[in-house]
N, C-alpha and C positions, 0 to 999 in steps of 0.2 A: 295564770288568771283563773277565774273562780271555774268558767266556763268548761276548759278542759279537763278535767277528772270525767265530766258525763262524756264528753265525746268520746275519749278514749276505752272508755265499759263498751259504748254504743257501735262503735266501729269492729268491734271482735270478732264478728262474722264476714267482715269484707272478701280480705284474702280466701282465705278458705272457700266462700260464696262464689267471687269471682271464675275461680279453679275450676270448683268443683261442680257447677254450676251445670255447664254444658258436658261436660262428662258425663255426672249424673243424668241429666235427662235423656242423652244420646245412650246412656245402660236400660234404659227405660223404652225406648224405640221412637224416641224423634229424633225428628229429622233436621238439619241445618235452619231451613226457614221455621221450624216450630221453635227452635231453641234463639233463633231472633226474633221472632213474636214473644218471648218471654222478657229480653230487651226490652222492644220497643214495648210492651205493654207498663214498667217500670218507668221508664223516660214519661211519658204520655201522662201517665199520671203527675208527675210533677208539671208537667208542660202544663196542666191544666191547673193545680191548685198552688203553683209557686205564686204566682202575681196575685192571688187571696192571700196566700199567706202575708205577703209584703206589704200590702192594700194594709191588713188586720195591723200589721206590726206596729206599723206607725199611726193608726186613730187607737189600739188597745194598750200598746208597750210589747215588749221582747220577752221579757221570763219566762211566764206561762204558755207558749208557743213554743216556747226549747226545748222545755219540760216537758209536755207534753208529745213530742216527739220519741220519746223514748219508751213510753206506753204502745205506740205503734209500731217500735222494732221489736219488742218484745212480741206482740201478736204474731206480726211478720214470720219471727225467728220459729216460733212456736206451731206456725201451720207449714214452716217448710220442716219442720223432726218430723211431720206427719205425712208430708208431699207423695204421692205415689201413683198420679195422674198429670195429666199437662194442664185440665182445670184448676186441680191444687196449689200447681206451683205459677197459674197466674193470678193466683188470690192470693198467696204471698208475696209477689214483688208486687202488686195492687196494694196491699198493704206499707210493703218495704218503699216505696216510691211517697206516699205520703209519711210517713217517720222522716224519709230524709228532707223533701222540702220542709216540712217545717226543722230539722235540726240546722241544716245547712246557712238556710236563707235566715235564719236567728242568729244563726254564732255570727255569721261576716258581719249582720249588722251591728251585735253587740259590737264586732272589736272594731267596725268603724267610731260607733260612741266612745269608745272607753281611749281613742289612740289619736293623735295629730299626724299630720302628714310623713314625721321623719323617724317615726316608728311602726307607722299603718304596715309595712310592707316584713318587719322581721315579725308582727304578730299573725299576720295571717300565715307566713311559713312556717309558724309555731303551732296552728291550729292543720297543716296539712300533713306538719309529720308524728303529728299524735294521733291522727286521725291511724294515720300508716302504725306506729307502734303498736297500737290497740290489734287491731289487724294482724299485726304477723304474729304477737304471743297467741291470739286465737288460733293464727294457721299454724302454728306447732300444735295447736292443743289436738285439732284437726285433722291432721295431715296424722299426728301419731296414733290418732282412734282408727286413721284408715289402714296403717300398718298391721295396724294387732286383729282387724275384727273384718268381717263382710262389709262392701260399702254399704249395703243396703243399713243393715245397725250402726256403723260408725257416722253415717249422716244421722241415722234419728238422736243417737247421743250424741254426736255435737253442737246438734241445732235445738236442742233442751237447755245445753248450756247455755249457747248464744243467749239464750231467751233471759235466761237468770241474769248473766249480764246486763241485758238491757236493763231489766227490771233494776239490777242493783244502782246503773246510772240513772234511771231516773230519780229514785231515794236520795241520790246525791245533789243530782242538781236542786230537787225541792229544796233540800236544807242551806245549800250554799249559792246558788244562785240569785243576786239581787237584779232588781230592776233596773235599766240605764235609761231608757225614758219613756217618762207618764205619758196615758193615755191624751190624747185631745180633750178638748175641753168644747169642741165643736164637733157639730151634729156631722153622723158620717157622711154626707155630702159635699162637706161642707173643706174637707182636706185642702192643704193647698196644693193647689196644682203642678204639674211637673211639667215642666221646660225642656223637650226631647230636642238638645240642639244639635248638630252635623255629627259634633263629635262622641255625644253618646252613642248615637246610631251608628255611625262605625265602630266603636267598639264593640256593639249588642250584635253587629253582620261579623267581626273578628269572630265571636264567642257562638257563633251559629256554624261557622264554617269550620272551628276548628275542631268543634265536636260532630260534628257528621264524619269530618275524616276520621277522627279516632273511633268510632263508633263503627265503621266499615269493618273495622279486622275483630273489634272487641269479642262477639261472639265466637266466631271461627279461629280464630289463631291455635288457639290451643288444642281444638278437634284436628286441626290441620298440623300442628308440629306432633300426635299422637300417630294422627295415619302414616306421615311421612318416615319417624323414626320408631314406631311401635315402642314407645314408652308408656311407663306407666305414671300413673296420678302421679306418684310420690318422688319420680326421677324428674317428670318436668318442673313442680315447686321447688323442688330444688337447683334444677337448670335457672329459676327464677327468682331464686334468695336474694343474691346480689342486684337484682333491681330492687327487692324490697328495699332492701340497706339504704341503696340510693336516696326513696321515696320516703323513708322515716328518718332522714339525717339531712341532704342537703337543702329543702326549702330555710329552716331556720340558716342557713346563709345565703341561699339566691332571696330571700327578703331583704337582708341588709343590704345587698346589693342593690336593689332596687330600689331600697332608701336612700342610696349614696349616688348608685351613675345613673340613678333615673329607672320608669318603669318600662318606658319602649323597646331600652335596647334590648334587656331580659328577655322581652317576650317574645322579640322575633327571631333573638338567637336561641332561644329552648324552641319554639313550634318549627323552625327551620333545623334545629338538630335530630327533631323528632322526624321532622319530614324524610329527610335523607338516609335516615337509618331503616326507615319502613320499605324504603326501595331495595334495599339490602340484605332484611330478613331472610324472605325468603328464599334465597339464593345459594345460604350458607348450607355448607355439605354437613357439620356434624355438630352435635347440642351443643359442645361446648362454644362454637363461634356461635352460634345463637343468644346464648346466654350473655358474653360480649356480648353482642349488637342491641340486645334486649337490655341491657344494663342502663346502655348508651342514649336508648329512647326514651329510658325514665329518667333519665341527668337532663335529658331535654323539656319534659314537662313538669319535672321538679323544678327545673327551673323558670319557666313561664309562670305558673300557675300562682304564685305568690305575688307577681309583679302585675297581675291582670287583676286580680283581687284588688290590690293597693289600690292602682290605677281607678280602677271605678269609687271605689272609698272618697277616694281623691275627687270625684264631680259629685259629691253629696253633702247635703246636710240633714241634721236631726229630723226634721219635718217630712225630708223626702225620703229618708233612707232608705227604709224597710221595704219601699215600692222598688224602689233601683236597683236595691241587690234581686230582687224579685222578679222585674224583668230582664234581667242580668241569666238569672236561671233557666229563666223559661225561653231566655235565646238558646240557651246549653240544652235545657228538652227539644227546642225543635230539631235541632241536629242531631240529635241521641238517638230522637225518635225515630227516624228516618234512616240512618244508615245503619241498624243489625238487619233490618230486613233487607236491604241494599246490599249489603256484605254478604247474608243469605245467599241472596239469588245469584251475584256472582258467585259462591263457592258451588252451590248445586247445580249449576244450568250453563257456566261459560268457563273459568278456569281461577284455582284458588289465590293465583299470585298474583290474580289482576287486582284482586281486592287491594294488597298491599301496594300497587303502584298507583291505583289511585288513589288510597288513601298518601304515599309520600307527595303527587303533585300535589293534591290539594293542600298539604301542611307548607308545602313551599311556596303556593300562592298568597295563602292566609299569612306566613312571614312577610313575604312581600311587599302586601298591601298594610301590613303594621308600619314598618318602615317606612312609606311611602308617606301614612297619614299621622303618624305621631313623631317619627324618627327624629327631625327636628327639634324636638322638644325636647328643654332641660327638665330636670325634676320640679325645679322650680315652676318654669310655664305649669306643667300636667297639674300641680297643684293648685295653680292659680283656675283652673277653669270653674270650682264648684267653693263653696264656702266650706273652710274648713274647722269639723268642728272644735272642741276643746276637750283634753281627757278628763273623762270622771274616775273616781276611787274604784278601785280594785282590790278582791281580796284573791 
């Protein structure tokens, strides 16, 4: 679809960023809780401008929100090649946190417009592992400037490039990107209103709870599998290839899946595969079961995260979209926001493994309670709760 060439430019710095993120800054002399304050200061951003973005989406239209998204990774990209304070690098995910609401909360919506129910779910797995592809070509590009040179130059030349990248997708989306739907033709007050009934709100507490757990290890896992096995940058990306793979291949089939056996079961058997493997991490005596077990936790949110997508697709229409996926995100900010600093204090103040066994209850509770309140339901029901819309042309 027209949309993916810009995401995939735009995503080039992820891996790399993820990785190298907290390394770098702990080379730098922060500490645990500063390197979750760079986190949470990312999350928070979007926690606060997703539901504008979505608000905008649906009284202005989608293009020029997606578009413009890519002007803000490129600034982003471009003040972290310069980063060499803990203020720099939270003006860049200050930055980087606004590029992604708005790219994020535009594409889901576009490919809700563009898809009907018994396709919503292989296209959004389509947009999560281009997202990943993008990504890991960057983290070769990345990973091998950290081989050959000092981190300190091998970060500013990779995140120059990042920057080019972005700029290139945005050039891309302007020319190929069309509109899927026009602005309102009523006053912005004037929107129609949105219907928060049982079962959004449970899914919007799903998507709150499963992102705080995951957000508990995000920062520290990798400072923590550093101390433990004195590796370096370039041995643990590689301890973590094979989840890449995972993450850029199997959504385009956990979507169809969820197109065909429904989106509940998906989800509660990825956030419950992901739970149980977190309990488990850290227990493993040598990288390589690591890298297992870590493969294993992204088979389980590669596999959720296409069918949760769907799912919400599934309770909208044209008119509401843009808000829904909007408050969809900004449930995923409040739990983002809150547990690196959470996961912080655990690792600096009580002990590093509790991080990961709370974070495994919690993805086990949050299965749980999937099951509990959607389980029951066919594809069909989940479909029927929200009007579904009709696809528009695609290039």
């Amino acid at each position: 679809m027209m949309y993916l060439t810009p995401v995939f430019f735009g995503s080039v710095a992820f891996v790399f960023l993820n990785f190298g993120l907290p390394i770098y800054a702990k080379s730098l002399g922060a500490d645990a809780v500063e390197i979750g304050g760079m986190y949470t200061a990312f999350t928070l951003t979007m926690l606060l401008i997703r539901p504008v973005v979505g608000w905008a989406l649906d009284r202005y239209g989608r293009r020029w929100f997606f578009t413009v998204a890519f002007l803000f990774y490129a600034l982003a990209m471009y003040t972290f090649s310069g980063a060499n304070s803990l203020g720099d690098f939270y003006v860049a995910r200050f930055l980087q946190g606004i590029g992604a609401s708005l790219m994020w909360v535009s594409a889901r919506t576009i490919i809700a417009d563009l898809t009907t129910t018994g396709d919503r779910g292989r296209q959004m797995g389509r947009l999560s592992s281009v997202s990943v592809q993008g990504g890991m070509l960057g983290g070769f590009y990345g990973f091998t400037l950290i081989g050959m040179l000092p981190i300190a130059e091998a970060w500013q030349i990779a995140f120059s490039g990042y920057a080019v990248a972005a700029l290139v997708g945005f050039v891309i989306s302007v020319w190929r990107v069309k509109e899927t739907a026009g602005p309102t033709d009523s006053a912005a007050g004037d929107l129609p209103p949105i219907k928060l009934d049982p079962l959004l709100i449970r899914l919007l507490l799903i998507v709150t709870l499963s992102n705080f757990a995951s957000a508990l290890i995000e920062p520290i896992y990798l400072i923590y599998l550093q101390d433990k096995f004195d590796l370096s940058i370039w041995s643990l990306a590689f301890a973590f290839f094979p989840a890449g793979i995972v993450y850029a291949i199997l959504p385009n089939y956990s979507g169809r899946w969820a197109d065909r056996y429904g989106r509940a079961p998906l989800i509660a058997t990825g956030i419950a595969t992901a739970g149980i493997v977190s309990l488990l991490l850290p227990w493993m005596p040598e990288i390589i079961w690591v890298a297992v077990v870590y493969t294993l936790f992204a088979a389980g949110w590669a596999t959720a995260s296409p069918a949760e997508d769907a799912l919400l697709g599934d309770m909208t229409e044209e008119s509401n979209r843009g808000r829904i996926f909007g408050y969809k995100e900004a449930a995923a900010g409040v739990g983002a926001a809150f547990g690196p600093l959470t996961g912080g204090l655990i690792y600096e103040y009580l002990a590093a493994e509790l991080a990961f066994v709370v974070n495994g209850v919690l993805l086990i509770v949050t299965a749980t309670l999937v099951w509990h309140w959607f389980g029951r339901r066919s594809a069909q029901a989940e479909s029927a709760v929200g009007v579904v819309a009709e696809p528009k042309s695609s290039d």
